[in-house]
C-alpha positions as CSV (number, residue, x, y, z in Angstrom):
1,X,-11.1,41.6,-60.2
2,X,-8.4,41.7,-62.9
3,X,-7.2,38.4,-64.2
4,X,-3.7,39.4,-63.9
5,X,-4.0,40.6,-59.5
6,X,-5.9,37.1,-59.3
7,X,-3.1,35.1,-61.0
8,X,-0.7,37.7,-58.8
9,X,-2.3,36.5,-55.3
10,X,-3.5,33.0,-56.1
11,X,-4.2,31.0,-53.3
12,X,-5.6,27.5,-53.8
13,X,-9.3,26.6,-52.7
14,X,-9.7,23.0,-50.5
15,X,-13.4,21.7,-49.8
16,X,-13.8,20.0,-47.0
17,X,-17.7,19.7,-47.1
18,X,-20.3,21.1,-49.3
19,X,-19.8,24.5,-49.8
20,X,-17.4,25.1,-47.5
21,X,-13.6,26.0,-48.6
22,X,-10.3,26.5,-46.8
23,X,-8.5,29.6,-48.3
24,X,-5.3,30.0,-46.7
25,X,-6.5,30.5,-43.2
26,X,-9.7,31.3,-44.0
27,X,-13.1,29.5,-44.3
28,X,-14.9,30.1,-47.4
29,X,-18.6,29.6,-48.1
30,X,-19.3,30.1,-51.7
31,X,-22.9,30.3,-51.2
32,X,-23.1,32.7,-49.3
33,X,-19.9,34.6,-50.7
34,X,-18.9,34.7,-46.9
35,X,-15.2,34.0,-45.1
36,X,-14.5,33.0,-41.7
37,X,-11.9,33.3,-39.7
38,X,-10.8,33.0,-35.7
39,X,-8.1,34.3,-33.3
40,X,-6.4,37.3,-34.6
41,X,-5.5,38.2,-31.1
42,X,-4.4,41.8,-31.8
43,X,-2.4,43.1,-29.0
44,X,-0.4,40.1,-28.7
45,X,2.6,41.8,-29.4
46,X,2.3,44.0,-26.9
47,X,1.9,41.0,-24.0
48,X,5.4,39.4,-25.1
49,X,7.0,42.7,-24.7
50,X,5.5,42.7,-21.3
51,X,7.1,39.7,-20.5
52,X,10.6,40.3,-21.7
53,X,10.0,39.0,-25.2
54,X,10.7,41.9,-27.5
55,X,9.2,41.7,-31.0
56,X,9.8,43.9,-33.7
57,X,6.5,45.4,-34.6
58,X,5.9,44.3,-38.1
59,X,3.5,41.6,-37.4
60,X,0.2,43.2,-37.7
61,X,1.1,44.5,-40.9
62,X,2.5,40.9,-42.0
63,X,-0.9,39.6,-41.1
64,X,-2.8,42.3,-42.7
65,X,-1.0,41.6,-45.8
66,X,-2.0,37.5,-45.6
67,X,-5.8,38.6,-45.1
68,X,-5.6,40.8,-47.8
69,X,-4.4,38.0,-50.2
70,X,-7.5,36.1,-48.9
71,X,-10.0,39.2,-49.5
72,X,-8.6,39.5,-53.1
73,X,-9.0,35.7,-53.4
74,X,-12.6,35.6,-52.4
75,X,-13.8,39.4,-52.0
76,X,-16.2,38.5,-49.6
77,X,-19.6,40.5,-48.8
78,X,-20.1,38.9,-45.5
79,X,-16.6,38.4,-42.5
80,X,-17.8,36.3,-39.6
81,X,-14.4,36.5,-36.4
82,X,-14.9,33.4,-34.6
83,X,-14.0,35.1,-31.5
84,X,-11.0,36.4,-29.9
85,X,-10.4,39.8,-32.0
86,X,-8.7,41.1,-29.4
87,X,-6.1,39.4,-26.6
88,X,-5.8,41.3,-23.3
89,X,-8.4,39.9,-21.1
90,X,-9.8,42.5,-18.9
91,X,-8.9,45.7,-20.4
92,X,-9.0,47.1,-23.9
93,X,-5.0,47.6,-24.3
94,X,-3.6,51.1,-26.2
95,X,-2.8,48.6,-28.8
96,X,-5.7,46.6,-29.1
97,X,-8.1,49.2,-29.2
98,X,-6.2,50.9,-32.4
99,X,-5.2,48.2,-33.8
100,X,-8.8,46.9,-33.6
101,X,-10.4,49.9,-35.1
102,X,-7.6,49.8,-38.0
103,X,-8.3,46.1,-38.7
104,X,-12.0,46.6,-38.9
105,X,-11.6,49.5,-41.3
106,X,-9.4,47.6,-43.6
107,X,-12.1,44.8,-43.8
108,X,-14.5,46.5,-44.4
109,X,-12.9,47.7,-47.1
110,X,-13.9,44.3,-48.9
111,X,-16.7,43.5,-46.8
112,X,-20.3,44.7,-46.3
113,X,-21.3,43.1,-43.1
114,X,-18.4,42.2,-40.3
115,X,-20.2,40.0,-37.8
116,X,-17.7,39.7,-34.0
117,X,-18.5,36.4,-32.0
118,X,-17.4,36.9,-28.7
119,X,-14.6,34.5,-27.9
120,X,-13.5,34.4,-24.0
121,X,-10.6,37.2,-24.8
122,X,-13.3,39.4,-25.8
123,X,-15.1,40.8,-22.4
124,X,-14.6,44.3,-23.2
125,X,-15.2,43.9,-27.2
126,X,-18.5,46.2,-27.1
127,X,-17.0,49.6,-27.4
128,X,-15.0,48.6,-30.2
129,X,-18.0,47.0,-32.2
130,X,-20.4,50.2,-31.3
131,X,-17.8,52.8,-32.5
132,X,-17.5,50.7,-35.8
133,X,-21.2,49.5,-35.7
134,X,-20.0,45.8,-36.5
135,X,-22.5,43.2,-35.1
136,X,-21.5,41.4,-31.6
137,X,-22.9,37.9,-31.2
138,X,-22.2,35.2,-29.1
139,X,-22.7,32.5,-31.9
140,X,-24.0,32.7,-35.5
141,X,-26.6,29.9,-37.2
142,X,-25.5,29.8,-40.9
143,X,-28.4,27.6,-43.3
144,X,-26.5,25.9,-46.5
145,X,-29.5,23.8,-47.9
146,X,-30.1,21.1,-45.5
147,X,-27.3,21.4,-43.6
148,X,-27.6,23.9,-40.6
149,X,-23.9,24.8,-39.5
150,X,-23.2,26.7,-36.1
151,X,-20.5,28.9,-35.9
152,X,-19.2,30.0,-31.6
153,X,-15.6,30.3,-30.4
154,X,-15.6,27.3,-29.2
155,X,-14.4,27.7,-24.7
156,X,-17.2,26.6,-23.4
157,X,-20.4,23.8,-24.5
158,X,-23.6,25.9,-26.2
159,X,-26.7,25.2,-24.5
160,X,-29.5,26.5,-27.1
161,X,-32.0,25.5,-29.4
162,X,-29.8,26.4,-32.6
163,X,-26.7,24.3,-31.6
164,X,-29.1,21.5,-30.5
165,X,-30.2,21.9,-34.5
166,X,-27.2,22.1,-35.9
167,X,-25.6,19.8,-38.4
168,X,-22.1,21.4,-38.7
169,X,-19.9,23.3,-35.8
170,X,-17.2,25.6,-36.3
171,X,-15.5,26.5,-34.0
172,X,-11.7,28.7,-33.0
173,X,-10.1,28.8,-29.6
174,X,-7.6,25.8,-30.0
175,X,-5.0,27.4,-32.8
176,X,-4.7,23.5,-33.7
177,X,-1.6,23.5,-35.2
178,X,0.5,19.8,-36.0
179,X,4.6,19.7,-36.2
180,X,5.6,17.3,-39.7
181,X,9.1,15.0,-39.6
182,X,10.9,15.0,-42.2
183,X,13.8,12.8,-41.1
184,X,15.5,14.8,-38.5
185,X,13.9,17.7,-39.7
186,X,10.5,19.1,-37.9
187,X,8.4,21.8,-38.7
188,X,5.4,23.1,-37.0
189,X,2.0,24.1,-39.4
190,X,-1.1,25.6,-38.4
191,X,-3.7,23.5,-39.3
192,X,-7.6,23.0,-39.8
193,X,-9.3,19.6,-37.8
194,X,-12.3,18.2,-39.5
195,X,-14.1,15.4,-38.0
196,X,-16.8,13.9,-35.3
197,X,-18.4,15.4,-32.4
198,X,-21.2,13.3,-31.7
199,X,-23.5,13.4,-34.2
200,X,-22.4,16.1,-36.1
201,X,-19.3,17.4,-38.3
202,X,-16.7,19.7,-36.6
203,X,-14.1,21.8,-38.1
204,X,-11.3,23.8,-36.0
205,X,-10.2,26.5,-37.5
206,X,-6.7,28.0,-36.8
207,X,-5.5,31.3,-35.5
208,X,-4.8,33.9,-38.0
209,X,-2.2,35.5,-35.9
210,X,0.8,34.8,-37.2
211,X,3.3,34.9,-33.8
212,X,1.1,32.3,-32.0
213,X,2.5,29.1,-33.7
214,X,-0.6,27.4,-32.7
215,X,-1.3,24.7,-30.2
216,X,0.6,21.2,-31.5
217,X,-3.1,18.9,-31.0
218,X,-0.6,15.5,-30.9
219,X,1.1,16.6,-27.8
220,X,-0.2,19.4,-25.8
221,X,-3.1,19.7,-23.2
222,X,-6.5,20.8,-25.5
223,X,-8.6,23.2,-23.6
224,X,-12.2,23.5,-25.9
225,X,-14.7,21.0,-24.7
226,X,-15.3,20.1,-27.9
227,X,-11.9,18.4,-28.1
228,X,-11.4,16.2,-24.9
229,X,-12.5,12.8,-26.9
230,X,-10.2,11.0,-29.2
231,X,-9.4,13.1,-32.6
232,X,-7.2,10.4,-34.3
233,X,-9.7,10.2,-36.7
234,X,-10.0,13.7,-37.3
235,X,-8.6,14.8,-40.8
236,X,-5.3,17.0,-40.8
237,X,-5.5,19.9,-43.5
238,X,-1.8,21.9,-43.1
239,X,-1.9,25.8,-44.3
240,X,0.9,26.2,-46.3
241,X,0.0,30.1,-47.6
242,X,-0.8,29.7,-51.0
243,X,-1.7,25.5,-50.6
244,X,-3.7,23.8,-48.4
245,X,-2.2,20.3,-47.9
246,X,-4.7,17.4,-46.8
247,X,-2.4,15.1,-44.5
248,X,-5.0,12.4,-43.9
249,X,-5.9,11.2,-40.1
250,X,-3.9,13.0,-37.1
251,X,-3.5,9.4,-36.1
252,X,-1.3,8.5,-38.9
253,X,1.0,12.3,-38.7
């Protein structure tokens, strides 16, 4: 890439563990030049308008612009969705399905390999990844060294050999986001969560749909079984666009 479009889009890289980076809201490996991210939730839009909320429809192409920052940043070979590509549940919406096939197209524009993991928005997902011949999994096992790390949407406990291996778990579904006070001031970031689930590290990736706020993880009801315990000692790391800000422990926000 050309020194000058790099200094152009710069977005700061955060490691959170070995060879794993947050970009924005992305997840970058470096090893494997791979990014991941979860919840883009086209067809949104088109839900709120349902429901009386009318949105002008610039969104997807604010969002495509924020990704594209990210692909510049990184040019990955490899894009793993952590579920959730799509958000009407038991149809493929007018919007959705071409709004799906654009977004596809314009990744693969970067990357060589797309890989889809199903999240529980995607039940009718297939005809979209055949047309585009993207893979469609239902979790993905990733090998850094030593350390085996398990990548699933996150709605509902894996029962399988590779997650039983694992050492790491990411993981979407929540849109974790926290709200900051700054006196009578309070704002509302997405955020990543990194800590403890049992005996192995978890990270929570946020939404990269930029209507849904995110789910505040201080104050409202969590839904993924993975986070039912006590996160206070989970680390808080804000997405700020170009920085990444590491807030400490949620208990301490």
């Amino acid at each position: 890439m050309h020194n000058n479009l790099r200094k152009n889009i710069f977005i700061s890289f955060m490691e959170i563990a070995k060879n794993l980076e947050i970009v924005d809201l992305g997840l970058y490996v470096p090893e494997k030049n791979l990014l991941i991210m979860s919840d883009i939730h086209l067809g949104y839009e088109s839900e709120l308008n349902r429901k009386g909320v009318l949105l002008p429809r610039f969104q997807y192409k604010e969002m495509i612009e924020r990704i594209g920052k990210i692909l510049l940043q990184t040019e990955p070979e490899t894009i793993i969705i952590t579920g959730d590509l799509k958000h009407e549940f038991g149809h493929i919406s007018e919007q959705e399905w071409r709004d799906a096939l654009r977004f596809i197209d314009f990744l693969h524009k970067t990357a060589k390999k797309i890989i889809l993991i199903k999240g529980n928005h995607d039940t009718i997902l297939g005809p979209i990844a055949r047309k585009r011949e993207v893979e469609l999994v239902d979790h993905y096992l990733l090998s850094l060294g030593k350390n085996k790390v398990y990548i699933c949407h996150g709605d509902a406990m894996p029962d399988n050999n590779a997650f039983s291996s694992a050492d790491t778990v990411i993981i979407g579904h929540e849109h974790p986001a926290v709200t900051i006070e700054d006196g009578i001031r309070q704002e509302k970031y997405k955020c990543f969560l990194v800590g403890k689930w049992k005996n192995k590290s978890l990270i929570v990736l946020p939404s990269v749909n930029l209507v849904h706020e995110g789910t505040e993880v201080k104050k409202e009801k969590l839904l993924s079984p993975f986070l039912q315990g006590n996160l206070s000692n989970f680390d808080v790391y804000v997405v700020g666009g170009a920085e990444t800000l590491h807030f400490g422990k949620l208990k301490n926000i």
